[in-house]
One Martini backbone bead per residue (centre of mass of N, CA, C, O) as a GRO file, in nm:
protein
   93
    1UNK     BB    1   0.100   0.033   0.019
    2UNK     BB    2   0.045   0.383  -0.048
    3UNK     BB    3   0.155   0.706   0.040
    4UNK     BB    4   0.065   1.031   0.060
    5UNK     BB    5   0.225   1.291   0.075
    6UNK     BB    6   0.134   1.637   0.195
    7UNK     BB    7   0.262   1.967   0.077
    8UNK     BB    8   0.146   2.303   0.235
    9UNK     BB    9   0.262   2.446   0.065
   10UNK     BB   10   0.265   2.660  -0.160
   11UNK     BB   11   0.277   2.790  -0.570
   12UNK     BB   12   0.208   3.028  -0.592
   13UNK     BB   13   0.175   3.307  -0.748
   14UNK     BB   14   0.262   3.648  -0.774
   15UNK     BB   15   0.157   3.945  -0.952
   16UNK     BB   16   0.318   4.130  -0.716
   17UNK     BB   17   0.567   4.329  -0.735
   18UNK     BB   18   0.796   4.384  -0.483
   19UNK     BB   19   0.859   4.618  -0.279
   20UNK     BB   20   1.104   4.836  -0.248
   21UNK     BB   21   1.415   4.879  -0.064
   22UNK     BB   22   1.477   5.108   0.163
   23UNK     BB   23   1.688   5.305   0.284
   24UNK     BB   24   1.750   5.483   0.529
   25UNK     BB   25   1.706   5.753   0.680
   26UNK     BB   26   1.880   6.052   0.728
   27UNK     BB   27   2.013   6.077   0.998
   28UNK     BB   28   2.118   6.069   1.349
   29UNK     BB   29   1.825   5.899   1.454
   30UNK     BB   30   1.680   5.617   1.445
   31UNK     BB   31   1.400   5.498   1.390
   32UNK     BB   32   1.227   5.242   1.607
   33UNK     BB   33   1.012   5.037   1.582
   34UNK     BB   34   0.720   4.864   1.809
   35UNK     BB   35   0.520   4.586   1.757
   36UNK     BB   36   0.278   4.554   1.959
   37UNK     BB   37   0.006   4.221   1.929
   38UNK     BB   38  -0.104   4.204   2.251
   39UNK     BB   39   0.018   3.964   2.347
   40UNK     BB   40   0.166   3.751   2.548
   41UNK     BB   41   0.486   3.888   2.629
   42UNK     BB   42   0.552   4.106   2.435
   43UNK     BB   43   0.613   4.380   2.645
   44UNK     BB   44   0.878   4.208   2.740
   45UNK     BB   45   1.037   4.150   2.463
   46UNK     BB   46   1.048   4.464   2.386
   47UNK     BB   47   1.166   4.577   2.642
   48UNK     BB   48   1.457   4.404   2.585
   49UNK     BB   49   1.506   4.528   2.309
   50UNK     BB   50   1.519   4.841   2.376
   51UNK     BB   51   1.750   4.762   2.620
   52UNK     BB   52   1.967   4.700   2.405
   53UNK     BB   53   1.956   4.907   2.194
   54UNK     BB   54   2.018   5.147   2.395
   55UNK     BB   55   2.273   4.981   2.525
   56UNK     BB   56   2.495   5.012   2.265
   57UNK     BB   57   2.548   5.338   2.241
   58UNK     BB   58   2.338   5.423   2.053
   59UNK     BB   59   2.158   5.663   1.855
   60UNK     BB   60   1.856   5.594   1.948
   61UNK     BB   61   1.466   5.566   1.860
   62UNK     BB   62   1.178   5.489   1.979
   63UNK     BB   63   0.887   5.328   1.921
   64UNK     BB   64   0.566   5.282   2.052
   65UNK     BB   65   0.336   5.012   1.950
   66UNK     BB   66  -0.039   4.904   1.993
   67UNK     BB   67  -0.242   4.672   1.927
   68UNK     BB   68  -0.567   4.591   1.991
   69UNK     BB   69  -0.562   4.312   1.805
   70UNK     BB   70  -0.377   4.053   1.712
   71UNK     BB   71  -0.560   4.003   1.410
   72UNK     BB   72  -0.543   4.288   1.347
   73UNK     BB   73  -0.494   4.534   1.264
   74UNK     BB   74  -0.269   4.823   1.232
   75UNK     BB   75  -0.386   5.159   1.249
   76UNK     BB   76  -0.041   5.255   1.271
   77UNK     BB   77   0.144   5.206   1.010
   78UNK     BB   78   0.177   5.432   0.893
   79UNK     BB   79   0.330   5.583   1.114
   80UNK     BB   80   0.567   5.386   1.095
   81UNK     BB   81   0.603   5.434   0.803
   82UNK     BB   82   0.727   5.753   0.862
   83UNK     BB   83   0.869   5.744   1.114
   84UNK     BB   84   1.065   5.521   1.029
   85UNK     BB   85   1.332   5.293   0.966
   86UNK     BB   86   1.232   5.053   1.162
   87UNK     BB   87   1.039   4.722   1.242
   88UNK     BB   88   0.930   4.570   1.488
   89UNK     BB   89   0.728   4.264   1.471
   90UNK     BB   90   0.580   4.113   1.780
   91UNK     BB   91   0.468   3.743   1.812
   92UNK     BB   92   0.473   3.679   2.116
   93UNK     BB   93   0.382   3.446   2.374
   0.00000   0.00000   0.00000
């Protein structure tokens, strides 16, 4: 008797091809933005996060964003899209 194995991968192709990825703004002071999903231990995870980075002696600036609800959009991503030059989005447990 023969098995067959299905592997859950899909192989669609995207029609959109992908937003090209710009370096940073040139500024003195980088913002990092910090996007906290909500879920448990996430501002533990992220606090520490920000403590590590700020941590390291360089000048960066942090932003904390809390979405509202973990499965559903964040309403802020614009403001981090414009605010930032980089963004961790934490979605630990």
């Amino acid at each position: 008797m023969i098995q067959e194995v299905l592997n859950p991968v899909g192989k669609k192709e995207s029609r959109r091809k992908p937003d090209a990825v710009t370096r940073a703004k040139s500024r003195d002071k980088p913002v990092i933005g910090l996007l906290n999903n909500s879920k448990p231990n996430v501002a533990l995870f992220l606090e520490a996060v920000e403590s590590e980075l700020l941590g390291q002696g360089k000048n960066y600036e942090t932003v904390n964003v809390v979405k509202p609800r973990s499965a559903g959009p964040s309403p802020e991503i614009e403001f981090l899209a414009e605010r930032c030059d980089y963004v961790i989005n934490a979605v630990a447990d």
